[in-house]
C-alpha positions as CSV (number, residue, x, y, z in Angstrom):
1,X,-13.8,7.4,31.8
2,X,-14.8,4.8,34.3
3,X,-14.1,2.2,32.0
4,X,-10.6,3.4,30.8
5,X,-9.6,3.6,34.7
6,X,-10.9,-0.4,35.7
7,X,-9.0,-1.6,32.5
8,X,-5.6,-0.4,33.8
9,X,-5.5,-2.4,37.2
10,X,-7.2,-5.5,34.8
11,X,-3.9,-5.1,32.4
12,X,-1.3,-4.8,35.5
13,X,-3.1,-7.6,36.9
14,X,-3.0,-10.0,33.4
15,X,1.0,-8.6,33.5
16,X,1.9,-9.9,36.7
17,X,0.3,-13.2,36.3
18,X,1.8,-13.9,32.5
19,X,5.4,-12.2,33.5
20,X,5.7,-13.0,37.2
21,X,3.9,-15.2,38.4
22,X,3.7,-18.1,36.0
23,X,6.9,-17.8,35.1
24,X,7.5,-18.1,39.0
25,X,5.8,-21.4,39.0
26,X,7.7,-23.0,36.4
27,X,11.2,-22.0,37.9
28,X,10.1,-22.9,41.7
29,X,9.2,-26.8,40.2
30,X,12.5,-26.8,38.4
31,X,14.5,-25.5,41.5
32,X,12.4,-28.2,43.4
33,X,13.3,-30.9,41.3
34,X,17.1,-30.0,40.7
35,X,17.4,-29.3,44.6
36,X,15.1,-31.3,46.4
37,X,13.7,-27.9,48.6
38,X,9.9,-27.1,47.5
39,X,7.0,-25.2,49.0
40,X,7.3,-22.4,50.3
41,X,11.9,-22.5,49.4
42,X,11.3,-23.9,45.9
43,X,8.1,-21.1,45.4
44,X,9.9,-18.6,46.8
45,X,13.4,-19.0,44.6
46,X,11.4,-19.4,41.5
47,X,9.3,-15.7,42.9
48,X,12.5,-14.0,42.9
49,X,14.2,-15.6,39.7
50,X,11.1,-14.0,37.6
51,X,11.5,-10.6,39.6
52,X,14.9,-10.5,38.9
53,X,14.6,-11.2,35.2
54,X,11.8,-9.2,35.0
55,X,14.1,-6.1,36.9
56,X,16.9,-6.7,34.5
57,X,14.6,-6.5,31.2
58,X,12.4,-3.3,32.6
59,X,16.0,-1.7,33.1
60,X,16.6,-2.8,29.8
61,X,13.1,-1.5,28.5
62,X,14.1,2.1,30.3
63,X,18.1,2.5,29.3
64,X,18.7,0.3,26.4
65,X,15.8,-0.3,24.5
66,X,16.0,3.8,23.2
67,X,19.5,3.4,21.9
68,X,19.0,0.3,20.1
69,X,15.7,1.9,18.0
70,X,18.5,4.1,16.8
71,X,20.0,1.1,14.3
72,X,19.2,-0.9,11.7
73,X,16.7,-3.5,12.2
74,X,18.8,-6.7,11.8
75,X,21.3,-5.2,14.5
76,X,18.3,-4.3,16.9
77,X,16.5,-7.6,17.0
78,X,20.1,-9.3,17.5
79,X,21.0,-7.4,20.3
80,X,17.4,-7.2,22.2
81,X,17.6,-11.1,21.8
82,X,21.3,-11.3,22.8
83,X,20.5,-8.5,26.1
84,X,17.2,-10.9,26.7
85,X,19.1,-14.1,27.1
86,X,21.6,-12.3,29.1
87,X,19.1,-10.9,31.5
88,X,17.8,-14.3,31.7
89,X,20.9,-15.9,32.6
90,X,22.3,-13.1,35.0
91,X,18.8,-13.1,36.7
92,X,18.4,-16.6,37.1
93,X,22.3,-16.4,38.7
94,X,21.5,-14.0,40.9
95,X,18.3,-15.0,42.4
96,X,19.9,-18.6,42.6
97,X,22.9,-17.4,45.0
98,X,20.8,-15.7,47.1
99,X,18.3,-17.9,47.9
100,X,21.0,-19.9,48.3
101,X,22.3,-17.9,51.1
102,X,19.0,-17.0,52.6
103,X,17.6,-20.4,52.8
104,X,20.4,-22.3,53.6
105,X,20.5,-25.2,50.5
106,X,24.0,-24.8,48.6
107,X,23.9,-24.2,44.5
108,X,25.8,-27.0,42.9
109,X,27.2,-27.4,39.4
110,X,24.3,-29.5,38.5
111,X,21.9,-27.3,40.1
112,X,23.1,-24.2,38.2
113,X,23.3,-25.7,34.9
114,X,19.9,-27.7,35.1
115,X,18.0,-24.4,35.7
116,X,19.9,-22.7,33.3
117,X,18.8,-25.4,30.8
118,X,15.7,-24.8,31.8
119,X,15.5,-21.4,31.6
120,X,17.1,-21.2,28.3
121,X,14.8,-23.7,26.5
122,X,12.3,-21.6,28.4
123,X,13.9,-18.6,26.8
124,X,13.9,-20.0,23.5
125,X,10.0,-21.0,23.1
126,X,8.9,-17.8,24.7
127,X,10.7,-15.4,23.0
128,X,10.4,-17.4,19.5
129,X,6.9,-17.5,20.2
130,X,7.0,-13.9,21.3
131,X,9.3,-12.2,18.5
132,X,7.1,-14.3,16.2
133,X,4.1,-12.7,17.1
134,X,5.9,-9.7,16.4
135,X,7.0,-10.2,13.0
136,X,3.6,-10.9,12.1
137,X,2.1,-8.0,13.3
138,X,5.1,-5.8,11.9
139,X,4.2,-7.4,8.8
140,X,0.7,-6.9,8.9
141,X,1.3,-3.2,9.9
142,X,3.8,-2.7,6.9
143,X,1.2,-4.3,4.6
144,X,-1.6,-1.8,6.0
145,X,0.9,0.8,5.6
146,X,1.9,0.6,2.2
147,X,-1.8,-0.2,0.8
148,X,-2.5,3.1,2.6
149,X,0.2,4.6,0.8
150,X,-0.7,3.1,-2.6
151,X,-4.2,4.5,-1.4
152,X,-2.5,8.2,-1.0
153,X,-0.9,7.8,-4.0
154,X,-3.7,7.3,-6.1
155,X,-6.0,9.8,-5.0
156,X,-3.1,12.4,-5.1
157,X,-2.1,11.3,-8.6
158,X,-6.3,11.7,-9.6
159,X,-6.0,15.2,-7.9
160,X,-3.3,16.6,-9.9
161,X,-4.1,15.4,-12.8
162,X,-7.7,17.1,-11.5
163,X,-6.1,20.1,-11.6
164,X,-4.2,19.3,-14.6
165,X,-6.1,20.3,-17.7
166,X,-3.9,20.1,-20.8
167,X,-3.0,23.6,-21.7
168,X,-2.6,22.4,-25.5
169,X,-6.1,21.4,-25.6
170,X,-7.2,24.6,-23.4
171,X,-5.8,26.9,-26.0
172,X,-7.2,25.1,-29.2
173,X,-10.6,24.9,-28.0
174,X,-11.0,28.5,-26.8
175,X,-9.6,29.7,-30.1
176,X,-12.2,27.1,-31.9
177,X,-15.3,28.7,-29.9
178,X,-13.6,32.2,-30.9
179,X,-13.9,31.4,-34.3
180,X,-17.5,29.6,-34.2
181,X,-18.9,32.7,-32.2
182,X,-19.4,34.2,-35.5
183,X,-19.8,31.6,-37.9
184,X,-21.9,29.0,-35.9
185,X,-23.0,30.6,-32.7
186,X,-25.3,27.1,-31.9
187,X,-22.4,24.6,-32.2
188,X,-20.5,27.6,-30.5
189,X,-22.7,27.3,-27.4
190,X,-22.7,23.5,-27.6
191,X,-18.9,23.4,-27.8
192,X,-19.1,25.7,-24.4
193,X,-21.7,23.5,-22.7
194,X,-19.1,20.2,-23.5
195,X,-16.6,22.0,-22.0
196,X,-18.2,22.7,-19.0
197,X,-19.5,18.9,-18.5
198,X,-15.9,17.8,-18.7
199,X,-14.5,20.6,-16.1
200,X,-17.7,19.3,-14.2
201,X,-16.5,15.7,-14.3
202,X,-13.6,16.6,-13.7
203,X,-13.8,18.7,-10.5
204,X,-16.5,15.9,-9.3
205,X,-14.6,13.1,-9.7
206,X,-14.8,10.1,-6.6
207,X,-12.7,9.9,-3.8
208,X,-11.7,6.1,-4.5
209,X,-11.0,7.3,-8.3
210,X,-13.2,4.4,-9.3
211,X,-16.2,4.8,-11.8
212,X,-18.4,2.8,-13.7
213,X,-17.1,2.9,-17.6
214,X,-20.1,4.3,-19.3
215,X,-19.4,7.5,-16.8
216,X,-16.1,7.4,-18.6
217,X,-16.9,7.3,-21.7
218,X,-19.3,10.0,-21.6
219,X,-16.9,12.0,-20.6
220,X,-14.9,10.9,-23.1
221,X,-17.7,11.4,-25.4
222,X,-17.6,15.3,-24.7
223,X,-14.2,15.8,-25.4
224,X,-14.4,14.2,-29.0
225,X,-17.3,16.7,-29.8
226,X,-15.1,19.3,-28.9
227,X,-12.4,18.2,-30.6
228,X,-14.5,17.6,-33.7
229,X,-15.7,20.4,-33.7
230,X,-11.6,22.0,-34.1
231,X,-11.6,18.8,-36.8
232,X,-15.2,18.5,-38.4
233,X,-14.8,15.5,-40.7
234,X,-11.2,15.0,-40.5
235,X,-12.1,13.2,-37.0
236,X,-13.3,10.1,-37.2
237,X,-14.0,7.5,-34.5
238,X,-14.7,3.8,-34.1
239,X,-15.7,2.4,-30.8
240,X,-16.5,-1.4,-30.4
241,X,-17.1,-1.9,-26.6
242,X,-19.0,-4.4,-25.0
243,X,-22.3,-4.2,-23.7
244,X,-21.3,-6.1,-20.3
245,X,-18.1,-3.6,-19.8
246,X,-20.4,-0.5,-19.3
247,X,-21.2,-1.1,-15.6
248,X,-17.3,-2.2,-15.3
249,X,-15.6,-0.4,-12.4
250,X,-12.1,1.7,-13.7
251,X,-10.6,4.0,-12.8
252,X,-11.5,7.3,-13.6
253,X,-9.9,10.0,-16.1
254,X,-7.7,7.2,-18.0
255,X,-9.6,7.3,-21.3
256,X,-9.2,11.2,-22.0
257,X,-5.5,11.6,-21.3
258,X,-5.1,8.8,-24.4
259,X,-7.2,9.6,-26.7
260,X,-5.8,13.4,-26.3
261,X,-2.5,11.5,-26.8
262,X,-3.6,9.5,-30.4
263,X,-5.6,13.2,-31.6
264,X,-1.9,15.1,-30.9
265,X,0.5,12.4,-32.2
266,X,-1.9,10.4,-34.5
267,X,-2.5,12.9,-37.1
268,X,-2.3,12.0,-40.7
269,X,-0.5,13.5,-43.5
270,X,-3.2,15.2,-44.5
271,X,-4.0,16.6,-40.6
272,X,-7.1,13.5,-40.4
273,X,-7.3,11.7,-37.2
274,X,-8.5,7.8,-37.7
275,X,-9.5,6.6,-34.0
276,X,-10.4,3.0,-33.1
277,X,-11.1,2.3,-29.2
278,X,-11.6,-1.2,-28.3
279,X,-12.9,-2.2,-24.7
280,X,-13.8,-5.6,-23.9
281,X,-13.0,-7.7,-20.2
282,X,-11.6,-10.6,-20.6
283,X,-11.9,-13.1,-17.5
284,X,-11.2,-11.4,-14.6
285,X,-10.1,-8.0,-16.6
286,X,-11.2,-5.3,-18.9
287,X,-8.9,-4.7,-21.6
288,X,-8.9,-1.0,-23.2
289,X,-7.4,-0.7,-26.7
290,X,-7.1,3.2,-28.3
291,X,-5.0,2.9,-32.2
292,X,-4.7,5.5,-34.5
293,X,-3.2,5.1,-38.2
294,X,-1.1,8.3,-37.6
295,X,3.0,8.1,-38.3
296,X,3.6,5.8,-35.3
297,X,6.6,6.3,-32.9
298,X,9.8,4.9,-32.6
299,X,10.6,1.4,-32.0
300,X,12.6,2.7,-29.0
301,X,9.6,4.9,-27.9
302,X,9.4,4.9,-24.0
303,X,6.1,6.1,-22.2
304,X,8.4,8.7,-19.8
305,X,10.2,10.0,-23.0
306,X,7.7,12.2,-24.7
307,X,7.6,16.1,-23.1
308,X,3.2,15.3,-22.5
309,X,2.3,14.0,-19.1
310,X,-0.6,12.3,-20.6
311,X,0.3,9.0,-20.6
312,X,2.9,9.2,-18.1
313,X,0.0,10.0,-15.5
314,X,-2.0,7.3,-16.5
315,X,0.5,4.7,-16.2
316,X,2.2,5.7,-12.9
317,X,-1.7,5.3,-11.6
318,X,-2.1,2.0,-12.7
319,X,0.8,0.7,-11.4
320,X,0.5,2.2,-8.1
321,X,-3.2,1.0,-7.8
322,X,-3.1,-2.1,-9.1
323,X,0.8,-3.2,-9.5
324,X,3.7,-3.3,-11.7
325,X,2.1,-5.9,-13.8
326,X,-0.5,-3.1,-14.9
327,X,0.4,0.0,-16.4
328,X,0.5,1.9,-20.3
329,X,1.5,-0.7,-23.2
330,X,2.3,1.1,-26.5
331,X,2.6,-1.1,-29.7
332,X,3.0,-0.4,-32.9
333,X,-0.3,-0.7,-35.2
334,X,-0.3,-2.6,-38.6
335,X,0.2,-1.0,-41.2
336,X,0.4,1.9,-39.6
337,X,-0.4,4.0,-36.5
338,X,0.4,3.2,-32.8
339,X,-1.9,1.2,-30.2
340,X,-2.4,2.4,-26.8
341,X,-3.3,-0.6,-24.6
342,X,-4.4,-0.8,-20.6
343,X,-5.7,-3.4,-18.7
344,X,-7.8,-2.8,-15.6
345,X,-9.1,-5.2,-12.7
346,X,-12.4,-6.1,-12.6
347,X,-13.6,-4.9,-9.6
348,X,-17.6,-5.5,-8.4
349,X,-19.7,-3.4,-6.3
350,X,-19.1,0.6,-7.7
């Protein structure tokens, strides 16, 4: 408390100096000059031409400055400039004609306009200076803002789709335990226990929404022995990944929601499910490749077009992590079959 209390006298004190009393000195020499009166006359004048200017703008601060954070920006910062020069200028008037009057030396033409001249070049390198300063930080501030927001985003888009478990898949593989109580109570109990991991992954997931790969495709891992066990032989799974993309940071539930997408929509005719995931970085990113050889989709096909929210999901939280650039690609795959392609950022230190 102490210290909050001898920091407000310090900050009226560094005020005075940088609004008053400085700008003081610099008008009493150029009152000097232009009238040939200085210390104390040409001190004084210069005293009161920074009071009066520094009157005019805390009037302005207290009646003006409310209404104008009504409009639109480009109108405000016009107008505070144009009401600043003003206030300048009348000020500057003021305190000129009556130290005129007080002290006895007469305002002439020249006078006037030379410390108006002054006092608007003044004007201008203060205030560009000052309004500078203040784009910068309005910049930086919009710039914090909006990577906080992209922040929000993401970790609202990992919490729905948290609480998003596909209802398709929910239903199929509590009707395949259903049926495996009976006729395989072990791979019964093992198709429960998978289930669990991924509701445990799932529920567990990190904050930032970044994991290291292998957690990923572990996970992903679960689901594909669930779903083969709906399947059995009719699912069947290539995976090349590189050794050095294991420890890769990505973020995390994007691998499930697409393979779910290729086991729904990349069946064969004969109900089979041919999957090939491909995950290798390339320079500074990891490339994630998921193709089936089902009947493919229409050359028109657009991610936000299908009823799932699988992919949709995915793509809106790339783009809002990591950009526009980054997002869902969907491709056809020769000869047959569609490829599902995302690219990540490498990021160190998960």
């Amino acid at each position: 408390m102490t210290k909050q209390k001898a920091s407000v006298p310090k900050r009226i004190i560094v005020r005075i100096l940088t609004e008053i009393v400085l700008p003081a000195i610099g008008f009493g020499l150029g009152v000097g000059f232009a009238t040939g009166n200085y210390y104390p006359v040409s001190f004084i004048t210069g005293l009161a031409i920074s009071g009066t200017i520094y009157t005019l703008y805390e009037l302005d601060q207290t009646f003006l400055h409310p209404w104008l954070e009504t409009l639109p920006r480009d109108w405000r910062l016009g107008l505070e400039i144009t009401f600043s020069l003003l206030e300048h200028i009348l000020g500057a008037l003021l305190a000129l004609l009556a130290c005129g009057r007080i002290f006895g030396f007469v305002v002439e033409p020249t006078t006037a306009w030379f410390t108006m001249w002054m006092i608007f070049a003044g004007f201008l390198i203060i205030h560009s200076a000052t309004y500078a300063l203040r784009f910068y930080r309005e910049l930086k501030e919009k710039e914090l803002l909006e990577e906080r927001l992209r922040a929000l985003a993401a970790q609202a888009e990992l919490k729905a789709l948290k609480a998003q478990i596909n209802p398709h898949f929910l239903f199929n593989t509590l009707n395949t335990i259903a049926a495996l109580i009976h006729a395989n109570p072990a791979q019964a109990e093992a198709t429960v226990e998978r289930l669990a991991e991924m509701f445990r992954y799932v529920l567990a997931g990190t904050e930032g929404g970044l994991v290291p790969l292998g957690e990923e495709l572990a996970f992903l891992d679960a689901y594909l022995e669930i779903e083969r066990a709906r399947f059995g032989e009719r699912l069947r799974l290539t995976r090349e990944v590189a050794p050095e993309a294991f420890d890769l940071p990505v973020p995390s539930l994007i691998l499930q929601p697409l393979v779910e997408n290729a086991v729904r929509h990349g069946q064969g005719a004969d109900g089979s499910v041919d999957l090939v995931i491909h995950i290798h970085p390339y320079s500074n990113e990891v490339v994630i490749a998921i193709a089936d050889q089902g009947p493919g989709m229409p050359s028109n096909h657009k991610i936000d077009d299908g009823p799932g929210h699988g992919l949709r999901n995915v793509d809106e939280r790339l783009r809002k992590m990591y950009g526009q650039g980054y997002g869902v690609e969907v491709a056809d795959n020769e000869p047959y079959g569609t490829v599902v392609t995302v690219k990540v950022p490498i990021r160190k230190g998960v």
